[in-house]
py3Dmol code that shows the C-alpha trace and the ligand (Angstrom):
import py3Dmol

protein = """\
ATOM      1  CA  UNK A   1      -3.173  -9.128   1.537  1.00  0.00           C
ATOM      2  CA  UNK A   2      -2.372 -12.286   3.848  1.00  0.00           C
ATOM      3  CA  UNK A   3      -3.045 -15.905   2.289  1.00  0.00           C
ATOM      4  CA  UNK A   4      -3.324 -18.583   5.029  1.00  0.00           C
ATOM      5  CA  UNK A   5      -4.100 -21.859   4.199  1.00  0.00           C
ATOM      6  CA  UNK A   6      -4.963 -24.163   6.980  1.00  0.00           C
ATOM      7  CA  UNK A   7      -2.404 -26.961   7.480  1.00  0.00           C
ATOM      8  CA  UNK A   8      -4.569 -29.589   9.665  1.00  0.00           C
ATOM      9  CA  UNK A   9      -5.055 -33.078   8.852  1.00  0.00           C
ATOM     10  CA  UNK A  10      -8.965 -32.952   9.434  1.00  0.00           C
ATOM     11  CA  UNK A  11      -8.875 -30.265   7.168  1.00  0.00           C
ATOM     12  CA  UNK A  12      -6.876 -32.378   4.358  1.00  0.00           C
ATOM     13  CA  UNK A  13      -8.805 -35.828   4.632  1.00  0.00           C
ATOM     14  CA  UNK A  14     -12.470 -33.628   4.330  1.00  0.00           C
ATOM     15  CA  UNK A  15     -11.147 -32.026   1.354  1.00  0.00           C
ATOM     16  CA  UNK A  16     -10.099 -35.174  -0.291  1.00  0.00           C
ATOM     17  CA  UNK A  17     -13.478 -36.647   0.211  1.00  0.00           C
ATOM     18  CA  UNK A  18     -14.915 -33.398  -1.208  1.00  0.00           C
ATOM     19  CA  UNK A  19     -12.213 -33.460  -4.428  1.00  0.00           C
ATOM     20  CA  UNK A  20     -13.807 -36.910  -4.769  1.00  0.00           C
ATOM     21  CA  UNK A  21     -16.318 -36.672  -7.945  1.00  0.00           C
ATOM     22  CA  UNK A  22     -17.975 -39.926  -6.524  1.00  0.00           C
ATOM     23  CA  UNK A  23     -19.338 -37.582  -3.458  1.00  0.00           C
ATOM     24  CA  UNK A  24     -22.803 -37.150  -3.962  1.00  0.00           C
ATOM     25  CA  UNK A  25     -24.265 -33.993  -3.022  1.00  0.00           C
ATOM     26  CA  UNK A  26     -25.961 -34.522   0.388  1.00  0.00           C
ATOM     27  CA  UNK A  27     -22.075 -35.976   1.522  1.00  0.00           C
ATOM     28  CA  UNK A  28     -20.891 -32.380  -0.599  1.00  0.00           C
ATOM     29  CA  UNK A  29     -23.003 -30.491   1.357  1.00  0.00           C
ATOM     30  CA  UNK A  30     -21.893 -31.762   4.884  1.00  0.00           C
ATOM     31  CA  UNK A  31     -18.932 -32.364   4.454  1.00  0.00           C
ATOM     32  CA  UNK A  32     -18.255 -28.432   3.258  1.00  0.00           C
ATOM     33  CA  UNK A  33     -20.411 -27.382   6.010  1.00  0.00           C
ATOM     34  CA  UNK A  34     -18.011 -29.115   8.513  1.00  0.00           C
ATOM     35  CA  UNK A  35     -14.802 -27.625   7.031  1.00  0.00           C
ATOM     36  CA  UNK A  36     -15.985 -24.197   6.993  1.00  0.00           C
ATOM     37  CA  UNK A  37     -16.834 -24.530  10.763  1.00  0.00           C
ATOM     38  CA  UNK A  38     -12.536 -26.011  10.920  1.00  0.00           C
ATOM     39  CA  UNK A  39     -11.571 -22.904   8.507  1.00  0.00           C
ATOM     40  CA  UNK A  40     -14.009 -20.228  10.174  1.00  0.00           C
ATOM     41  CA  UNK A  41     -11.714 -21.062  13.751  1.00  0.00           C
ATOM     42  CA  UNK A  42      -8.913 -19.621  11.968  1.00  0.00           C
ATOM     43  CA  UNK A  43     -10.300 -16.655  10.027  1.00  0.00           C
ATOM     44  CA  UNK A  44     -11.664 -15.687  13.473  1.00  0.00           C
ATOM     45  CA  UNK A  45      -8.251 -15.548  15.306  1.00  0.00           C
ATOM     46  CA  UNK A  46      -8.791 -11.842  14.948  1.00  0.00           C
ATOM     47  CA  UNK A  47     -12.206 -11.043  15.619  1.00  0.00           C
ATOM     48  CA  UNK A  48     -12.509  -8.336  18.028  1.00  0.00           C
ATOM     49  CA  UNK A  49     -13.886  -9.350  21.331  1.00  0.00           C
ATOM     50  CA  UNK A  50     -14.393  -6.902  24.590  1.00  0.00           C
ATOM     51  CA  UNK A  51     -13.558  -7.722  28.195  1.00  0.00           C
ATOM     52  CA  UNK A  52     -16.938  -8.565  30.029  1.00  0.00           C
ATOM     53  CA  UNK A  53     -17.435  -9.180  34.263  1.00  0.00           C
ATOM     54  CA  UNK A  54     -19.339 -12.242  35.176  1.00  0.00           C
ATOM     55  CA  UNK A  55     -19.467 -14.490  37.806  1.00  0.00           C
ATOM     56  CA  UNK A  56     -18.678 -18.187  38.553  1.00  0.00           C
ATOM     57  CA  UNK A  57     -20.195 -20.850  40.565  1.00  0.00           C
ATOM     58  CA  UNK A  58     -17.063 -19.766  42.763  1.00  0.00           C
ATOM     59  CA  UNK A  59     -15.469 -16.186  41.820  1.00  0.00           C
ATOM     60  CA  UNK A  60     -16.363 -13.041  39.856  1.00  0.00           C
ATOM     61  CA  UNK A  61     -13.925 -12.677  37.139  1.00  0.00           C
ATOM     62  CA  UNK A  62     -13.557 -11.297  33.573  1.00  0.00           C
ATOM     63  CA  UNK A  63     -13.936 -12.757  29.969  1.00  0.00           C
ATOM     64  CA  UNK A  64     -14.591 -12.006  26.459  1.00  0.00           C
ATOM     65  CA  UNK A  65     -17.945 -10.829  24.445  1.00  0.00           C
ATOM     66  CA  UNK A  66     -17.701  -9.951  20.830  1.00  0.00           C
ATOM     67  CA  UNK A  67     -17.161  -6.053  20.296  1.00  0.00           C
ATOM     68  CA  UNK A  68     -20.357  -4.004  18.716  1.00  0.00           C
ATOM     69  CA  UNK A  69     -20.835  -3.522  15.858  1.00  0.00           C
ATOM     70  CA  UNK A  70     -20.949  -7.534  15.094  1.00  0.00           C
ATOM     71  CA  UNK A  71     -19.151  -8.881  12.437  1.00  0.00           C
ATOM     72  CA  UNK A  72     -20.959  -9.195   8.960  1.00  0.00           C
ATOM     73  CA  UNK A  73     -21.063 -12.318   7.324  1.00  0.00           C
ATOM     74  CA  UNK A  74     -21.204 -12.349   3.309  1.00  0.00           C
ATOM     75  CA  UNK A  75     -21.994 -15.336   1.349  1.00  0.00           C
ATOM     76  CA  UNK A  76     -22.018 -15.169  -2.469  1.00  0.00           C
ATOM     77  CA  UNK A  77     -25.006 -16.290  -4.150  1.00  0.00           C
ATOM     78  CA  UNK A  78     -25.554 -19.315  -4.807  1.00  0.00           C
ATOM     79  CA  UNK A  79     -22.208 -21.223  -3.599  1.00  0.00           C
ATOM     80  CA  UNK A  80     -21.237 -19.182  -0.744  1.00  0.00           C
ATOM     81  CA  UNK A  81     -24.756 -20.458   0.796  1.00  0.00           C
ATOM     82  CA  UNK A  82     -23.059 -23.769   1.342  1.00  0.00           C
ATOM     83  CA  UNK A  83     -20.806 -22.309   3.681  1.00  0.00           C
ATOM     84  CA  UNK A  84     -23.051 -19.834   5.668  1.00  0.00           C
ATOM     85  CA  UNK A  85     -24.269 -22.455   8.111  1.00  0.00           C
ATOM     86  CA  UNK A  86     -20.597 -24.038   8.686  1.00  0.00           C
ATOM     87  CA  UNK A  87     -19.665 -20.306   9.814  1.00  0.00           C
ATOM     88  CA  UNK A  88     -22.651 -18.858  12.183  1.00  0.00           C
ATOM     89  CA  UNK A  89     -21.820 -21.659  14.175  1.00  0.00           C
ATOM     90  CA  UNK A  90     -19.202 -20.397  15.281  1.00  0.00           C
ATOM     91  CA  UNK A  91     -20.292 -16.938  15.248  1.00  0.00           C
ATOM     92  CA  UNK A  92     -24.364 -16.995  16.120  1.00  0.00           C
ATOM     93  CA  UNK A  93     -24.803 -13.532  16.807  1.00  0.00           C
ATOM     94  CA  UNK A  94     -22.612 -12.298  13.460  1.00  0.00           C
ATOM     95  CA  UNK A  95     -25.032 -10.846  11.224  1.00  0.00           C
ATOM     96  CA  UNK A  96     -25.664 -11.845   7.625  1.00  0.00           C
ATOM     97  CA  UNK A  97     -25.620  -9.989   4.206  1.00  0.00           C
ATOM     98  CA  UNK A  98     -25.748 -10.822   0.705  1.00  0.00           C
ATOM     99  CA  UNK A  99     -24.100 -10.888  -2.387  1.00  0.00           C
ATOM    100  CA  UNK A 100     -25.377 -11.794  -5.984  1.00  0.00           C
ATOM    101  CA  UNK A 101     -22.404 -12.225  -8.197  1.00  0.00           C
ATOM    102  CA  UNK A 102     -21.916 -14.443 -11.379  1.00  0.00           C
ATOM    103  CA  UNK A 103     -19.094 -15.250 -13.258  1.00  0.00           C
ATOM    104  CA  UNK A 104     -19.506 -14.977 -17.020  1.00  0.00           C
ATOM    105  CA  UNK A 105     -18.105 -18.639 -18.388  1.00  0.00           C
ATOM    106  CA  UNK A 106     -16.987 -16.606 -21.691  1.00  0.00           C
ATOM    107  CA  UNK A 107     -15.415 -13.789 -20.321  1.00  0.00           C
ATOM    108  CA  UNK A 108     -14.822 -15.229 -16.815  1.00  0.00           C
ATOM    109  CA  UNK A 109     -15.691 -11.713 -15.360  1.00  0.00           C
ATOM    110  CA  UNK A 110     -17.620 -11.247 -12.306  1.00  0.00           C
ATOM    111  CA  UNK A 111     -20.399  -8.831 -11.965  1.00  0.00           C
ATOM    112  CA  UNK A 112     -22.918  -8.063  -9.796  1.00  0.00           C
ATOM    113  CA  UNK A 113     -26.727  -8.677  -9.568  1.00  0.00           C
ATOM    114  CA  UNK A 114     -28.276  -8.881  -6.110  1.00  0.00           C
ATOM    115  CA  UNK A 115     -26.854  -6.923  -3.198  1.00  0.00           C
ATOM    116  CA  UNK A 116     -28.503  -7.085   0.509  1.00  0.00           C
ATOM    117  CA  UNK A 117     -25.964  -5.158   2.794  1.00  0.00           C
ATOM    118  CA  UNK A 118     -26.110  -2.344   5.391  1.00  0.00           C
ATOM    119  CA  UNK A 119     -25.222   0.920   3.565  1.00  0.00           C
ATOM    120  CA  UNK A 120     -23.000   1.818   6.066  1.00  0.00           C
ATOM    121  CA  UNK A 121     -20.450  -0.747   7.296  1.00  0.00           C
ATOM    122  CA  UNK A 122     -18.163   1.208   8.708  1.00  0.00           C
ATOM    123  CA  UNK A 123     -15.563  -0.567  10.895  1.00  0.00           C
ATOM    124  CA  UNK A 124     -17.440  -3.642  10.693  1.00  0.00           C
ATOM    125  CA  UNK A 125     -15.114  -7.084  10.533  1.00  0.00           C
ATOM    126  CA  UNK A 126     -16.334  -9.130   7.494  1.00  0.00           C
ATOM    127  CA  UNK A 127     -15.975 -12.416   6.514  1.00  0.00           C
ATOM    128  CA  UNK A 128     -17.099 -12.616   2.832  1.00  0.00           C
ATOM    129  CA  UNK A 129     -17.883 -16.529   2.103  1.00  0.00           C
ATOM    130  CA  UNK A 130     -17.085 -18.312  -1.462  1.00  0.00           C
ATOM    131  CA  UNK A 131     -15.904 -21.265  -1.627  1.00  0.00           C
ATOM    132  CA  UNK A 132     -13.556 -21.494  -5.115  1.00  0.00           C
ATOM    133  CA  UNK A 133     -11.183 -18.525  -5.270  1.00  0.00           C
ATOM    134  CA  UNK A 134     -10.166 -19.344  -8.998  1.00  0.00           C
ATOM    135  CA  UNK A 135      -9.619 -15.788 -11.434  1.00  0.00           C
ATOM    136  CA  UNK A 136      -9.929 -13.435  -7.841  1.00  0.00           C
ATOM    137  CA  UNK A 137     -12.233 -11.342  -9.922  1.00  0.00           C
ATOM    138  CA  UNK A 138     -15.436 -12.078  -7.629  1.00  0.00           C
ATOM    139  CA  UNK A 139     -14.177 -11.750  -4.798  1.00  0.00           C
ATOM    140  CA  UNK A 140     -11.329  -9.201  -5.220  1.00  0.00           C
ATOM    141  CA  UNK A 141     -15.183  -7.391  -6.539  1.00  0.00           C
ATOM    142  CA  UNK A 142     -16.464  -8.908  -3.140  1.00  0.00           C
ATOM    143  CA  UNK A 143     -13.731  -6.851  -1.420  1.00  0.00           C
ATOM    144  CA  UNK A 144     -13.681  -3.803  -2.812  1.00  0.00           C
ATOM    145  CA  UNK A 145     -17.558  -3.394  -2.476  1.00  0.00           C
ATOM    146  CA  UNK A 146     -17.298  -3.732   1.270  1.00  0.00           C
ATOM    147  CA  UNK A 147     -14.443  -1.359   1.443  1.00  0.00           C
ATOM    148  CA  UNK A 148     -16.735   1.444  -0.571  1.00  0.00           C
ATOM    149  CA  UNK A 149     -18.971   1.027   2.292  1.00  0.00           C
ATOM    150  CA  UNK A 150     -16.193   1.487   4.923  1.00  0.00           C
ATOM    151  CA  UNK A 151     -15.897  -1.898   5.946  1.00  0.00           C
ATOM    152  CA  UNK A 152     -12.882  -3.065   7.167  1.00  0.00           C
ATOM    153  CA  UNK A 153     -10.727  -5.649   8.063  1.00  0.00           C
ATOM    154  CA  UNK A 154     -12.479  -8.224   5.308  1.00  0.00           C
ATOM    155  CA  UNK A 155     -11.724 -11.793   5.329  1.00  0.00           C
ATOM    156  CA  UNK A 156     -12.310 -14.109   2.384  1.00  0.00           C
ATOM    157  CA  UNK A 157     -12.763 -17.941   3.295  1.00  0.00           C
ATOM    158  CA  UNK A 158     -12.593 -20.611   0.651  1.00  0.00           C
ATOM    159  CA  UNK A 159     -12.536 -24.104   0.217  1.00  0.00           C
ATOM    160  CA  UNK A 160      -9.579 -24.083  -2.713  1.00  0.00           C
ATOM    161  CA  UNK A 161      -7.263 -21.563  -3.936  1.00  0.00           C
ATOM    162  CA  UNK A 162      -5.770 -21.243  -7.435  1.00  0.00           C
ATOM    163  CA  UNK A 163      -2.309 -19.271  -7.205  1.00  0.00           C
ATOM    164  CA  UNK A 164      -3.289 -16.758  -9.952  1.00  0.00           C
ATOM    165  CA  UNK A 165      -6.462 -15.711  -8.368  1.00  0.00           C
ATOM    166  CA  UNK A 166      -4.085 -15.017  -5.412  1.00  0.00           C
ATOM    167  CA  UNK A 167      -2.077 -13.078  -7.351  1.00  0.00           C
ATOM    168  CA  UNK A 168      -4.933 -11.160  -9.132  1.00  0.00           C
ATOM    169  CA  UNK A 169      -6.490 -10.474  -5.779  1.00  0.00           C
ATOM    170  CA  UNK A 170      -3.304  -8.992  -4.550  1.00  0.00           C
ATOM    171  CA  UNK A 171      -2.520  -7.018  -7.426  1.00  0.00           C
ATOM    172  CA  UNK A 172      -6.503  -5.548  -7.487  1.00  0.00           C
ATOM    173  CA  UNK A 173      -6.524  -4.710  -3.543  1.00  0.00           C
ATOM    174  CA  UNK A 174      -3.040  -3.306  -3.563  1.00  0.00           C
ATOM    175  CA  UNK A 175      -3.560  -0.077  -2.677  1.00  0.00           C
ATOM    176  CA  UNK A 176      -7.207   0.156  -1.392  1.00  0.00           C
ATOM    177  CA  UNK A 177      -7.632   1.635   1.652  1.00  0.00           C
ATOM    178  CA  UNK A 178      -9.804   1.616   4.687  1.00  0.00           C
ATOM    179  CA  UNK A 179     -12.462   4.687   6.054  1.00  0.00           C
ATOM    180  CA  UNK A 180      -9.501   5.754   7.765  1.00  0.00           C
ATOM    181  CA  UNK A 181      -7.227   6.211   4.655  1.00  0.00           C
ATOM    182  CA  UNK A 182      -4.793   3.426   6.387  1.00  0.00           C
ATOM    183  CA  UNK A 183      -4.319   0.358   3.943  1.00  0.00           C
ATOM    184  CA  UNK A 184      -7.301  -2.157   3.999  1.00  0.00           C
ATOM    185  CA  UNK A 185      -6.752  -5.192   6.168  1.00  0.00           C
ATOM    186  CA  UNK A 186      -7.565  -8.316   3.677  1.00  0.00           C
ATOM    187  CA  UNK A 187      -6.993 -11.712   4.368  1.00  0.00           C
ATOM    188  CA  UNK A 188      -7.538 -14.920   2.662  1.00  0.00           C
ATOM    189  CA  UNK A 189      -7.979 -18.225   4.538  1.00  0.00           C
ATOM    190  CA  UNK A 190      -8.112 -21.398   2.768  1.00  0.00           C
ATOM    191  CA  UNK A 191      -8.301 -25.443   3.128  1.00  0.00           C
ATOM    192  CA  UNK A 192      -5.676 -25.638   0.611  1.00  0.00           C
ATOM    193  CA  UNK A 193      -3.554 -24.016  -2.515  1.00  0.00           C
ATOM    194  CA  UNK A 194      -4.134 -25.989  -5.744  1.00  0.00           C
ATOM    195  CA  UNK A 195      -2.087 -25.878  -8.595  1.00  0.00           C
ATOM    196  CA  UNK A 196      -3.518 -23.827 -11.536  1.00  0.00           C
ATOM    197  CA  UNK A 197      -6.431 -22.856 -13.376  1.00  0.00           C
ATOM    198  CA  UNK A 198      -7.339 -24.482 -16.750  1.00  0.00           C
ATOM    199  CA  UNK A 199      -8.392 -23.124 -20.077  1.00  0.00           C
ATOM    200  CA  UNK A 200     -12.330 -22.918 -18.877  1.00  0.00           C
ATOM    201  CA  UNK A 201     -10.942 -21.264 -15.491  1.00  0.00           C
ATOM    202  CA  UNK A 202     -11.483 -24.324 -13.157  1.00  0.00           C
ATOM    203  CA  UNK A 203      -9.292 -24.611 -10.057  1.00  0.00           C
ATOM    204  CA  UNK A 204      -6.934 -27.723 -10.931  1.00  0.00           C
ATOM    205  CA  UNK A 205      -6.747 -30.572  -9.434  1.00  0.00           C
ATOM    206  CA  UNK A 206      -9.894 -28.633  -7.755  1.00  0.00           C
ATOM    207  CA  UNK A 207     -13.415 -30.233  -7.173  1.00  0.00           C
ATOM    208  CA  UNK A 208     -15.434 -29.159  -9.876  1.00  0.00           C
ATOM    209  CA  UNK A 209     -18.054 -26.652 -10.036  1.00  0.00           C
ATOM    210  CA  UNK A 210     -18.869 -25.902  -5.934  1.00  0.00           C
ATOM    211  CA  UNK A 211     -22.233 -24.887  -7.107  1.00  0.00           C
ATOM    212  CA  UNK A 212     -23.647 -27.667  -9.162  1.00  0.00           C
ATOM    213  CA  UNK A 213     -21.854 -30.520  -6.438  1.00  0.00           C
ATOM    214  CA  UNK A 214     -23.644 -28.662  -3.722  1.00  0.00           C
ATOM    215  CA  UNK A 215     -26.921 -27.564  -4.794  1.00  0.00           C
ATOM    216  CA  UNK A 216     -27.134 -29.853  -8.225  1.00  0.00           C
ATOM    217  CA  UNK A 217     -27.129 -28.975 -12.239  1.00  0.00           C
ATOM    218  CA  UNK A 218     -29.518 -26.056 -12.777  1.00  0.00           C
ATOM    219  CA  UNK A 219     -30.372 -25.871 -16.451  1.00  0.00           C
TER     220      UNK A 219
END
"""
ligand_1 = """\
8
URA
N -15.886 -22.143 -9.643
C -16.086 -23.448 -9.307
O -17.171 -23.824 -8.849
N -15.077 -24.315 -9.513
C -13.876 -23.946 -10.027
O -12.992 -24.788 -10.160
C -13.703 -22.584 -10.352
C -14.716 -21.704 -10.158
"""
view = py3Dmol.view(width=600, height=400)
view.addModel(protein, "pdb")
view.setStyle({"model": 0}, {"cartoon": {"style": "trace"}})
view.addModel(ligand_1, "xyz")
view.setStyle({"model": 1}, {"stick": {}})
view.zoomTo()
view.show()
């Protein structure tokens, strides 16, 4: 698996605002739409594109269309919807699946209770959408559900990292493998690598929790 966390000062100055517990939600919400659109330019560097004739107010001559089948977009429900917008702006024609997962507070394991996908995914480019990769569990989860389906390569974008979820994620994925038996193509791209996770498994220094400062407190 290949972390990349996006070194840009745009980047670092919308996440600060964002870290900033005096945000209020509607600034949240823009703000995180904005950054995905910054962090979705550099999970795309890969996405596979065919060469297409067309012609010029001057010339004929060749360019790029995106490859079929389109790439898949994931969110997970509910704070991956913050970033869905942010990322189909850059890629209108992707198409868009879902994934219900929820993190038990107790346990901190992830499981799974909605899923809207395409059975078969195979060969399709993801990009699965959360945006706090703390314990790895729901998206590592995220990862290897799309890989059952044949999907393949899958890239995970997120606001903030924590280094163990990193680690977890690596350790879980290590060894999965693509449709074609060849090791799965995972990458992570971030805004930026925090320090740790703390006893309730919040990211440190981190932002709090992405779905209550986007959406609001849902008792
Ligand atoms: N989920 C969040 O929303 N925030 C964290 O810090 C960790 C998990």
């Amino acid at each position: 698996m290949r972390t990349h966390v996006v070194d840009h000062p745009l980047v670092a100055h919308k996440l600060t605002v964002l870290r900033d517990e005096g945000t209020d939600s509607p600034t949240f919400r823009r703000l995180a739409d904005e950054l995905v659109t910054l962090l979705a330019y550099e999970a795309t560097r890969d996405v596979r594109v065919e060469p297409m004739d067309i012609r010029t107010p001057v010339t004929t001559t060749t360019g790029v269309r995106l490859s079929s089948p389109k790439p898949l977009v994931v969110p997970i429900l509910r704070a991956g919807l913050g970033m869905l917008d942010g990322m189909t702006r850059l890629l209108p024609t992707a198409e868009v699946g879902f994934l219900g997962m929820v993190r038990d507070e107790g346990t901190l394991l992830a499981s799974t209770y909605a899923t809207r996908l395409p059975d078969d995914l195979a060969g399709r480019q993801c990009y699965v959408l959360d945006p706090m990769l703390a314990t790895g569990g729901t998206l590592a989860a995220a990862v290897r559900l799309l890989a059952d389906r044949g999907a393949g390569p899958v890239t995970c974008i997120a606001l903030l990292a924590a280094p163990e979820g990193i680690t977890r994620m690596q350790h879980e994925l290590d060894g999965i493998t693509g449709r074609d038996g060849s090791p799965l193509d995972v990458r992570v791209v971030v805004a930026a690598l925090d320090e740790r996770l703390n006893e309730q498994g919040y990211i440190v220094p981190g932002l709090g929790d992405a779905g209550d400062r986007l959406y609001g407190t849902v008792s």
